[in-house]
C-alpha positions in Angstrom: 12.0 -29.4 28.7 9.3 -31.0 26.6 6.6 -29.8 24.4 2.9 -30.9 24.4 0.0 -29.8 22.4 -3.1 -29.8 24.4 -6.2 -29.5 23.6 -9.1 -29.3 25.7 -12.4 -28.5 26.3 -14.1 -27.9 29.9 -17.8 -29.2 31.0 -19.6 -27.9 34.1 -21.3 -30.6 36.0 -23.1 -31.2 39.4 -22.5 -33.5 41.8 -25.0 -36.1 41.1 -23.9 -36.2 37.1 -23.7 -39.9 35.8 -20.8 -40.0 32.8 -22.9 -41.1 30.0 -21.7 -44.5 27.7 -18.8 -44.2 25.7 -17.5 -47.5 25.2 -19.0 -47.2 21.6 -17.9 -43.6 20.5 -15.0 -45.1 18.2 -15.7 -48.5 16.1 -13.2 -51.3 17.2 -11.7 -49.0 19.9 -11.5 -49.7 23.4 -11.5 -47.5 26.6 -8.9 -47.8 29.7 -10.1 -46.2 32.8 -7.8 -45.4 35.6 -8.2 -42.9 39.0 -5.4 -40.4 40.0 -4.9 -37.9 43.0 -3.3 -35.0 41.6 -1.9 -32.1 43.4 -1.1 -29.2 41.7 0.7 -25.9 43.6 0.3 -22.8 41.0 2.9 -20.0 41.0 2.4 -16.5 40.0 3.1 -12.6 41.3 1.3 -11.1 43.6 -0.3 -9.3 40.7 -1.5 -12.5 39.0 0.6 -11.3 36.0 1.1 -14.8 34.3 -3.0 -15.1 34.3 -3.3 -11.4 33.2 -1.6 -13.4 29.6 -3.5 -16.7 30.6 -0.2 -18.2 31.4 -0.6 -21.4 34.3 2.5 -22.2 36.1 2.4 -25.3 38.4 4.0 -27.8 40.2 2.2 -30.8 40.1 2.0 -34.5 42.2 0.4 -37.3 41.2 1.4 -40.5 39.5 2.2 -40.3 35.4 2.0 -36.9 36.1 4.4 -35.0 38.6 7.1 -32.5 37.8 6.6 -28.8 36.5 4.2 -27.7 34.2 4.1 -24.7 32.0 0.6 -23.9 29.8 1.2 -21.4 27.0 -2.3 -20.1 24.7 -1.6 -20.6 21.2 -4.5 -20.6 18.4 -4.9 -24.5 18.3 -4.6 -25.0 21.8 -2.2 -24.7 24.4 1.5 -26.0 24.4 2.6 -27.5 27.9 6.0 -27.3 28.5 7.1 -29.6 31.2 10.2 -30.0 33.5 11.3 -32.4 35.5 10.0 -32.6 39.5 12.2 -30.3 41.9 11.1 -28.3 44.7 12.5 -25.0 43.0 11.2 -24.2 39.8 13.3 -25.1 37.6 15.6 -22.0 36.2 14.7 -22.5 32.1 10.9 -22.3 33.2 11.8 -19.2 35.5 13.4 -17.3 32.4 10.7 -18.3 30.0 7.9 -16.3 32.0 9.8 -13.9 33.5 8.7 -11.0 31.1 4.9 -12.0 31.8 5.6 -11.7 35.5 7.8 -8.1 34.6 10.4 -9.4 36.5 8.5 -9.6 39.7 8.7 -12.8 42.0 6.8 -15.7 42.0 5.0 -17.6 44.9 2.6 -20.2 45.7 -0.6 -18.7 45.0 -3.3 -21.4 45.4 -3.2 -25.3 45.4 -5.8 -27.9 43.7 -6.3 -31.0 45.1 -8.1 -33.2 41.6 -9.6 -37.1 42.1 -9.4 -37.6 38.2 -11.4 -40.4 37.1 -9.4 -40.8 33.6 -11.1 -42.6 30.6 -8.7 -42.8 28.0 -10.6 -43.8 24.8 -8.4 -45.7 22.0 -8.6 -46.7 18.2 -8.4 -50.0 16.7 -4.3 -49.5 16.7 -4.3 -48.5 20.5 -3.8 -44.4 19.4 -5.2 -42.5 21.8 -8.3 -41.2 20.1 -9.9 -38.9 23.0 -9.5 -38.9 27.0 -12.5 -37.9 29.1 -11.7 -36.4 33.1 -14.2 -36.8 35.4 -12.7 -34.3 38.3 -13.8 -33.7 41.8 -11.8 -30.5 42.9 -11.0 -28.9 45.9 -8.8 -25.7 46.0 -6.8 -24.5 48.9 -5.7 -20.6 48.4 -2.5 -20.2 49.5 -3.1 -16.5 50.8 -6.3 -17.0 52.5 -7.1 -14.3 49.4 -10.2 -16.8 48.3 -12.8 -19.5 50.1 -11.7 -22.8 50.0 -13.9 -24.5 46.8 -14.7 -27.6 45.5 -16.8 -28.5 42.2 -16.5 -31.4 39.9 -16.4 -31.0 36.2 -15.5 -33.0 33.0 -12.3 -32.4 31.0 -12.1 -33.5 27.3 -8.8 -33.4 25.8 -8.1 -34.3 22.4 -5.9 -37.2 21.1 -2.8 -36.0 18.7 -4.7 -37.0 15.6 -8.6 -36.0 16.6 -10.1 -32.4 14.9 -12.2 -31.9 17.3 -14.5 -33.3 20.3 -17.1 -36.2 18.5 -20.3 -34.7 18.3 -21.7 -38.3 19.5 -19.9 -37.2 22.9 -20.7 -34.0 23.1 -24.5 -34.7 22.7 -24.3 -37.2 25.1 -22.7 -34.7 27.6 -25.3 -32.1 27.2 -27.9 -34.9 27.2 -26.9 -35.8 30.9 -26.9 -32.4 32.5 -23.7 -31.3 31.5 -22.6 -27.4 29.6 -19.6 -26.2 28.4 -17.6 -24.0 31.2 -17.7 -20.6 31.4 -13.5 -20.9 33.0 -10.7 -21.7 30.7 -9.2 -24.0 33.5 -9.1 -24.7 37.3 -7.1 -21.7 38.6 -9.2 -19.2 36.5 -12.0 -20.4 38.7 -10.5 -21.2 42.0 -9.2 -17.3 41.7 -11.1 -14.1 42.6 -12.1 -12.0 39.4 -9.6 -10.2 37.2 -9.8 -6.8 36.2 -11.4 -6.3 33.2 -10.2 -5.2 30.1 -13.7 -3.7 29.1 -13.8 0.0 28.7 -17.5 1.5 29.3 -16.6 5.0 27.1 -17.7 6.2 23.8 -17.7 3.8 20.4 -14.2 5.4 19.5 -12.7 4.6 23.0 -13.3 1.1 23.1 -11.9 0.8 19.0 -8.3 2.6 20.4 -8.4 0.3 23.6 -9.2 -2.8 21.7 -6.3 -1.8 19.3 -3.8 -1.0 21.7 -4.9 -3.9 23.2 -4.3 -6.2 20.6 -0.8 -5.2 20.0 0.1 -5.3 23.5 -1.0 -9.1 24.0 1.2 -9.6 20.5 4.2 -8.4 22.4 3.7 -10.4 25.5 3.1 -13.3 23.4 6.2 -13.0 21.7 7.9 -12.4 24.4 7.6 -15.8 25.6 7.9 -17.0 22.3 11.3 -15.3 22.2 12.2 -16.9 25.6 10.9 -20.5 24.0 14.1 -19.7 20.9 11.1 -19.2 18.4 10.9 -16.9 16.1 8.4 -14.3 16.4 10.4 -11.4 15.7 8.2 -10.4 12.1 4.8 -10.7 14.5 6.3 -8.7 17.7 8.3 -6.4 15.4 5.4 -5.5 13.6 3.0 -4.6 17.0 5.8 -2.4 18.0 5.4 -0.8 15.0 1.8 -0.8 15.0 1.3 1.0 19.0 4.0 3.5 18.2 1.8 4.8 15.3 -1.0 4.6 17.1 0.4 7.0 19.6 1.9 9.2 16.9 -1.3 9.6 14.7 -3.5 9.7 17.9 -1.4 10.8 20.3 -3.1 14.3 21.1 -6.4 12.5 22.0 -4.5 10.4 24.3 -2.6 11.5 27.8 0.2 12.8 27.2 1.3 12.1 30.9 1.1 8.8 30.8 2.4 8.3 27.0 5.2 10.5 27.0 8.3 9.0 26.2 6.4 5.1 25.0 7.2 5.8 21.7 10.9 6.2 21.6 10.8 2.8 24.0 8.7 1.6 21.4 11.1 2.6 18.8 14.2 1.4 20.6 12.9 -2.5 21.1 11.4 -2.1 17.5 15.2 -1.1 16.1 16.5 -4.4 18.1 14.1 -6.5 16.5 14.7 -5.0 13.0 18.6 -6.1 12.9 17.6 -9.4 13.5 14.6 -9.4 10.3 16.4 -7.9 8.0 18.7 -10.1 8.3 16.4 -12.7 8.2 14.8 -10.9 5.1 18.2 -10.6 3.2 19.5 -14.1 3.7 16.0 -15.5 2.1 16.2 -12.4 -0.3 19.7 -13.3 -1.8 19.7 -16.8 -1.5 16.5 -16.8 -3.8 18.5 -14.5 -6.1 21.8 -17.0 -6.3 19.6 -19.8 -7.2 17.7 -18.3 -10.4 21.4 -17.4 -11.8 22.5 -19.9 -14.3 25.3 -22.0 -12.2 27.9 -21.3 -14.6 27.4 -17.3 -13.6 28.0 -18.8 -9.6 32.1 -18.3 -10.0 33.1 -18.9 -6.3 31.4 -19.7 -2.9 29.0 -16.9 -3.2 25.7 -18.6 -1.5 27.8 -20.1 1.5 29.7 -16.3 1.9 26.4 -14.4 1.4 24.6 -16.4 4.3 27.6 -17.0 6.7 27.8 -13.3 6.7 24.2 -12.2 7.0 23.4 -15.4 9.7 26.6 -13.9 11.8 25.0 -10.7 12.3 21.4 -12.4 12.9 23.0 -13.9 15.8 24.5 -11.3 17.1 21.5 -9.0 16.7 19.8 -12.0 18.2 21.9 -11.9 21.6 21.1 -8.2 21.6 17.9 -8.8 21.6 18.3 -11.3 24.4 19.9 -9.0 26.7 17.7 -6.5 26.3 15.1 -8.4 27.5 16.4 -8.7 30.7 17.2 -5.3 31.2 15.0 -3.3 33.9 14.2 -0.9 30.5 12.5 -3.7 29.1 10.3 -4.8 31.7 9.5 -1.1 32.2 8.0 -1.1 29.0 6.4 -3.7 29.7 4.9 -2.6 32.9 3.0 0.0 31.1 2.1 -1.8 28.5 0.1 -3.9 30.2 -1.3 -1.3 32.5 -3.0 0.2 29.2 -4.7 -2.8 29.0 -6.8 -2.1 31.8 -6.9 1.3 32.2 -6.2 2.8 29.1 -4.7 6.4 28.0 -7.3 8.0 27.8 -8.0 11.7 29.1 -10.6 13.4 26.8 -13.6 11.8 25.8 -13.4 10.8 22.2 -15.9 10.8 19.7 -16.0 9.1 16.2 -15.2 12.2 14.0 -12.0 12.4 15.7 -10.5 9.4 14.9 -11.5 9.7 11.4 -9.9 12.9 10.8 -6.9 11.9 12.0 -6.7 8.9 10.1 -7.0 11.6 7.0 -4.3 12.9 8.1 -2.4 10.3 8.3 -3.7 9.6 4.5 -3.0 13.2 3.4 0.9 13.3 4.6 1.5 9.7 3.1 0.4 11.0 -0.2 2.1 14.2 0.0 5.1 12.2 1.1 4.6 9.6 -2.0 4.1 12.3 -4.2 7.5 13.8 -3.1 9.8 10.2 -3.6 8.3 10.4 -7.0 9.1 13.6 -7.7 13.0 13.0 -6.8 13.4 10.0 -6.6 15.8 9.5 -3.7 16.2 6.2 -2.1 15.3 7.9 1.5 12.3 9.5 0.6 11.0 6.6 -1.1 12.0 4.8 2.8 10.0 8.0 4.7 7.3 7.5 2.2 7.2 3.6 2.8 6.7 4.6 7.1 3.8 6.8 6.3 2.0 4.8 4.2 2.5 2.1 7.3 1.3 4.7 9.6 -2.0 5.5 7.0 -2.6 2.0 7.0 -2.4 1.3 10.5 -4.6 4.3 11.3 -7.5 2.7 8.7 -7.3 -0.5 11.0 -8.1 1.2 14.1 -11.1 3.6 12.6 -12.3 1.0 10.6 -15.2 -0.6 13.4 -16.2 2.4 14.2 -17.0 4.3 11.2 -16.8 4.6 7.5 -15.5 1.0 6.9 -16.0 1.0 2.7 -13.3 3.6 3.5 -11.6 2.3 5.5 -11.1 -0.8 3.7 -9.8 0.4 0.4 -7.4 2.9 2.7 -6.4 -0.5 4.4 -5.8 -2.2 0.9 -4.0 0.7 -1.1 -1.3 1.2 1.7 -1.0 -2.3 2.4 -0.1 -2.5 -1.5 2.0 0.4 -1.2 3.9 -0.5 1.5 3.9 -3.9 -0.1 5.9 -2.2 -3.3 7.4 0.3 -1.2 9.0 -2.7 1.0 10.7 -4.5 -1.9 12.6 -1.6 -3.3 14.1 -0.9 0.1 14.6 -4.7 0.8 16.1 -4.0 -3.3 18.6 -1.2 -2.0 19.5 -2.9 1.4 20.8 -5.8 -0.7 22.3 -3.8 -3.4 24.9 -2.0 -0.7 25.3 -5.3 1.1 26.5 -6.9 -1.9 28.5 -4.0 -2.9 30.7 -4.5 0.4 30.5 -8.2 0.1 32.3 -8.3 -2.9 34.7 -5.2 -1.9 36.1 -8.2 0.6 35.9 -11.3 -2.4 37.9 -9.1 -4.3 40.8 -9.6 -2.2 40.2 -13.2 -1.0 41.8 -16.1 -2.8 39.7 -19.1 -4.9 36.7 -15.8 -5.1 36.0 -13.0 -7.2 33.9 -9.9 -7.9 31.9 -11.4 -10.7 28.8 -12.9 -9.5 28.2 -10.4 -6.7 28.5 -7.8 -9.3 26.1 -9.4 -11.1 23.8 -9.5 -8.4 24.2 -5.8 -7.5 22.9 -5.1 -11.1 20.0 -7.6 -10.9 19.2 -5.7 -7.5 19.5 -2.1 -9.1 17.2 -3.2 -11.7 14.2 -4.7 -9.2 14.4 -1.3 -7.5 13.5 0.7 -10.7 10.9 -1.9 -11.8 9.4 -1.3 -8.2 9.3 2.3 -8.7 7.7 1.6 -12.1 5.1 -0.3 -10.0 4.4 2.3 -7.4 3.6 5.0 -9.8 1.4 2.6 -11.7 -0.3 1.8 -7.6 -0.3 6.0 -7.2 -2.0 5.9 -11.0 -4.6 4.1 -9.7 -5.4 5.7 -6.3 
């Protein structure tokens, strides 16, 4: 499979638009102008799952341009991840969305039939600088679920080096009739209407669904990113974390019907993705920690034991990971996650004051917590008072459009701090036992010793009590 950065904008035009000069938009450049018939057969469920996460699958015939094409959003853009041309989509492509579609089969949905008058405008050097589309469309839904439509419009897709679209182009555009789309692409307009993620209740109501919300698309898009081998286990990790307190904070204005039981799935895919970032965590932790020793304290293969050990159990994790997300638990999860999404939790009507208060709670038992790990000063309830000051935090987030945002804001930035501190004395104790077993096994192993592990072990010990020095001094402050 290939990888292509696309980026594109979309221009609503009639049928009598004229494409306005652009022979002069880049100084010593040049424009090649060619015409394509393309014709592109999109895939999803039955559900339209894959456009639910604005995910286009297609197969596509035409010229430069036939084989198998997979659109994935990003921030920039979208990335377009090609295959080869087969009559079967291709298997790598099939296991890359098969999350988004929940495990559901795919079919031909609709087919676009695109004349593309293509205008590729170049530099000086012959770089592509910009390449302008003028489309005449005609869709053919495969389920008779739509009317046949046809429209023409104007696609502008950046070259790999060019910000944005010239402003010289874009006036010109607008100039001649035409206005940016209201569609992100073809199929979103050649399809009947989506639900809508909009919910019509009270100012509290939407700030939960749009929370829950958020964390749900974060899962889904790192789901595919985890299907892609990237590496969003910190991001996906972290929205696990952030919908399971959401339903233990606010859980009792929610349905307890339809939540019962989330959070332990929650918890569960969350625990699978921790063994993978801590090890992550620890291998950038210690190796960080081996280079600022003097090399004469480095007696042995220390750095090359430390991260053989800690990448073996990443991988394994890792392959854990992988299977889970095949597993029919897995795309139950995500079933209902993205159900939420659309029709939300909800069973009472929830007002503003209600989510505050509960946020206070959340506030009140992370300081009673916080006050308790100071108190005695044991390793675990410094860890339980690290989750609740996650929860506190996470709980600000969600209250914080709605109502009392000064408040909200310095919650948001005291138990990010906290948690923050918190984080590196646990990361400081994690690494503490893992060296203590690591050099258990040097001991024993020829051409290695004890010594510089030992070392470490100290070094560690000591970053732990200066980050309890640093959380009283935060707490001193509150």
């Amino acid at each position: 499979m290939k990888d292509v950065l696309e980026r594109e904008t979309k221009w609503e035009v009639d049928r009598e638009f004229t494409l306005p000069p652009i022979d002069d938009l880049v100084p010593g450049g040049h424009v090649e102008a060619t015409s394509v018939e393309l014709t592109s057969t999109y895939f999803d469920t039955t559900a339209r799952d894959l456009l639910t996460h604005n995910l286009t699958l297609r197969r596509r015939a035409g010229a430069d341009e036939s084989g198998w094409q997979l659109k994935v959003p990003q921030a920039d853009g979208r990335v377009e991840v090609t295959a080869a041309w087969s009559e079967e989509l291709p298997s790598e492509l099939a296991e890359v969305v098969s999350g988004a579609a929940l495990g559901r089969q795919l079919r031909a949905i609709t087919t676009i039939h695109t004349l593309r008058h293509r205008h590729r405008v170049l530099g000086p050097d012959g770089e592509l600088v910009i390449e302008i589309d003028d489309d005449i469309v005609r869709t053919t839904p495969e389920d008779g679920s739509a009317d046949a439509l046809a429209w023409r419009e104007i696609e502008v897709e950046l070259g790999p080096h060019t910000d944005a679209v010239p402003t010289a182009l874009a006036d010109r555009l607008a100039e001649a009739g035409a206005h940016r789309a209201s569609y992100p692409s073809k199929l979103s307009r050649a399809l009947p209407q989506r639900s809508e993620r909009k919910v019509t209740g009270s100012k509290a109501e939407r700030a939960i669904h749009a929370y829950l919300t958020a964390q749900i698309d974060a899962i889904f898009t790192g789901d595919v990113a985890l299907r892609r081998g990237e590496d969003p286990i910190h991001d996906t990790r972290v929205a696990t974390r952030r919908l399971r307190s959401t339903l233990r904070v606010f859980g009792k204005l929610l349905d307890r019907s339809a939540i019962d039981g989330i959070a332990d799935e929650l918890k569960w895919y969350a625990g699978l993705l921790g063994e993978v970032r801590d090890c992550q965590v620890q291998r950038a932790r210690l190796a960080g920690k081996i280079d600022e020793l003097p090399p004469e304290l480095v007696l042995g293969p220390v750095a090359a034991r430390v991260d053989a050990t800690l990448l073996k159990r990443q991988l394994t994790a890792r392959a854990v990971v992988a299977e889970a997300m095949d597993s029919p638990r897995y795309l139950a999860l995500l079933a209902t996650l993205q159900a939420w999404q659309t029709q939300p939790p909800f069973l009472i009507r929830i007002r503003k004051g209600e989510l505050v208060r509960r946020a206070g709670r959340a506030a009140h038992k992370a300081d009673k917590r916080l006050t308790k790990a100071r108190r005695d000063r044991r390793d675990e309830s410094l860890h339980r008072a690290r989750k609740a000051a996650k929860r506190a935090r996470y709980a600000a987030e969600l209250y914080k459009p709605v109502k009392h945002r000064t408040q909200a804001k310095a919650n948001i930035k005291y138990y990010k701090q906290l948690q923050s501190v918190l984080g590196d004395h646990n990361d400081g104790v994690v690494s503490a036992e893992f060296l203590w077993r690591t050099a258990t096994a040097a001991g024993t192993a020829g051409a290695e010793n004890g010594f510089t592990y030992g070392l470490l072990y100290a070094n560690e010990k000591h970053a732990a009590e200066r980050a309890r020095d640093a959380i009283a001094a935060i707490a001193g402050h509150r």
